[in-house]
N, C-alpha and C positions, 0 to 999 in steps of 0.2 A: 437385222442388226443396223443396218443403214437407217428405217425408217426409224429405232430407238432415240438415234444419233441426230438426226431429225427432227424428230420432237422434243429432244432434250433441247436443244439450242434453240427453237419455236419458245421453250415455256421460260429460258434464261432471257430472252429477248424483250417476253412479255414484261417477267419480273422488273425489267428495267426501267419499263414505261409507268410512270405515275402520272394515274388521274388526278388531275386537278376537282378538288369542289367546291360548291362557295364556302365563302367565310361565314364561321360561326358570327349570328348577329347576337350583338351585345343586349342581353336584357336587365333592366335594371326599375326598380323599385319594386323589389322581391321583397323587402324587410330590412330589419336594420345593418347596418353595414358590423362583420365581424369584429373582432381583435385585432391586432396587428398583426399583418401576417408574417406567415415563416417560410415562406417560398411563392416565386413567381405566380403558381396554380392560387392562388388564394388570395390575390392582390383585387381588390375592390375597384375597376376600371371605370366604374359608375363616377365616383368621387377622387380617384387619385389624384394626388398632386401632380405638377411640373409633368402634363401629359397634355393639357389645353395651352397653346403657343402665347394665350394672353387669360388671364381670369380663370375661376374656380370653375372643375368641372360639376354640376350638380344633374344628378340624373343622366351622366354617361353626356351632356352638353355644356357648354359654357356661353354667355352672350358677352359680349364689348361692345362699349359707345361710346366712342372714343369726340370729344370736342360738344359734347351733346347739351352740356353747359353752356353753352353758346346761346342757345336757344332758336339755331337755324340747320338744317340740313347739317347729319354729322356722318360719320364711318361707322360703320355696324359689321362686326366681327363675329362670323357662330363657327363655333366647333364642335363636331359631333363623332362620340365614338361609335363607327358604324359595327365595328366586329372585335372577337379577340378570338384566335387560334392558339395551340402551342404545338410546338416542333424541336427539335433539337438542331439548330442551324449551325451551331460553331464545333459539332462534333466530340462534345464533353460530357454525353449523353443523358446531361440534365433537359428540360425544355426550357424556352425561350418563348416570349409570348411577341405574335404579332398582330399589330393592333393598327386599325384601319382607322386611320381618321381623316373624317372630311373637313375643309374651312371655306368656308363663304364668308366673302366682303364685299359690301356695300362701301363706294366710295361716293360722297357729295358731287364729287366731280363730273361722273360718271353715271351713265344708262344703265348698265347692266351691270350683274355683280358677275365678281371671278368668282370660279369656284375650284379646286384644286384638293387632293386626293393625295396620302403619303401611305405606306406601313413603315410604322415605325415600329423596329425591333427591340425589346423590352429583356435583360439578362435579370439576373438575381445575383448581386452584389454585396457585401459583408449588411446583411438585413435589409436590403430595399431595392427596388425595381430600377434600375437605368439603362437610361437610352444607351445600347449599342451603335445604332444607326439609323437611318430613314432613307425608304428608298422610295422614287416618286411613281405615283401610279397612273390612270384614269381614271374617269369618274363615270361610273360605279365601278367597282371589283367585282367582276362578277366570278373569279374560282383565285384560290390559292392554294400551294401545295408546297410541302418541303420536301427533300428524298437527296441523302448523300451532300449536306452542305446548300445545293442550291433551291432557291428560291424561285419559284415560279407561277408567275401570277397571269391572268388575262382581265386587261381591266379598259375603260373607254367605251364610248360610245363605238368606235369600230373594232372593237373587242382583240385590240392587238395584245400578243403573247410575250414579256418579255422574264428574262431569266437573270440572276444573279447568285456569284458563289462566295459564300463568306472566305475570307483571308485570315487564317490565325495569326500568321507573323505580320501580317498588317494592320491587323484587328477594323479592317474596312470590307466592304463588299465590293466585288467588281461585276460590272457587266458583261454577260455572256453573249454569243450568238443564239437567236434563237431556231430553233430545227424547223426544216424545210416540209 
């Protein structure tokens, strides 16, 4: 009996622990892009709108050159959709798409370019995809996972784990502690 009692709370334990794995990478130039769609699953992330921070995305990328008119040293802006996952984050057990995007700029000013890392959370809204949120990452993503609201990613070059749990009456995410 004890050992039943044992294993049963061994395999409820387990149940709780969700493996992260990496993020679906976005593939794109498959064919032509669908119809409009009717739910988040079917949203074209290759070409969506208002998903790249500046300019149209073509092929899951966008570029910007910004002052290039000039005809001297200008700012170069790329954005690129590295992945798109779905999950049920806000607990309304539709899914939610989470979409990794990376942005590299080049400034005139500067030697090196920034580069910087977000998932940005994607609902389905009266016929179209909008931003819920964006939570900041490192660069690369290397797993994502959702399980009970929280979001849990491991992302950077020293592959630190951090965790966040959506808020319904906030309609924001906050940041967790992450486990030891």
């Amino acid at each position: 009996m004890m050992r039943t009692v044992i294993a049963a709370v061994a395999l409820v334990m387990m149940a709780r622990v969700s493996v992260a794995a990496p993020p679906t990478a976005l593939v794109c130039g498959g064919g032509k892009a669908s119809a409009k769609p009717t739910a988040i699953t079917a949203v074209d992330w290759c070409s969506a709108p208002g998903v790249a921070m500046m300019g149209v995305l073509v092929d899951g990328k966008s570029e910007l050159h910004e002052y290039e008119e000039l005809g001297q040293p200008h700012d170069t802006i790329l954005t690129r959709i590295v992945s798109v996952d779905y999950a049920d984050v806000d607990g309304d057990r539709r899914p939610e798409a989470l979409v990794v995007i990376e942005q590299t700029a080049w400034f005139a000013s500067r030697n090196e370019p920034s580069v910087s890392t977000d998932v940005a959370v994607y609902e389905w809204r009266r016929g179209a995809a909008v931003r819920m949120a964006t939570l900041p990452a490192g660069s690369p993503v290397t797993a994502l996972s959702v399980r009970r609201g929280v979001v849990t990613m491991t992302s950077g070059p020293d592959r630190a784990v951090t965790r966040h749990r959506w808020s319904s009456r906030k309609r924001a995410f906050a940041a967790l502690p992450t486990a030891p």
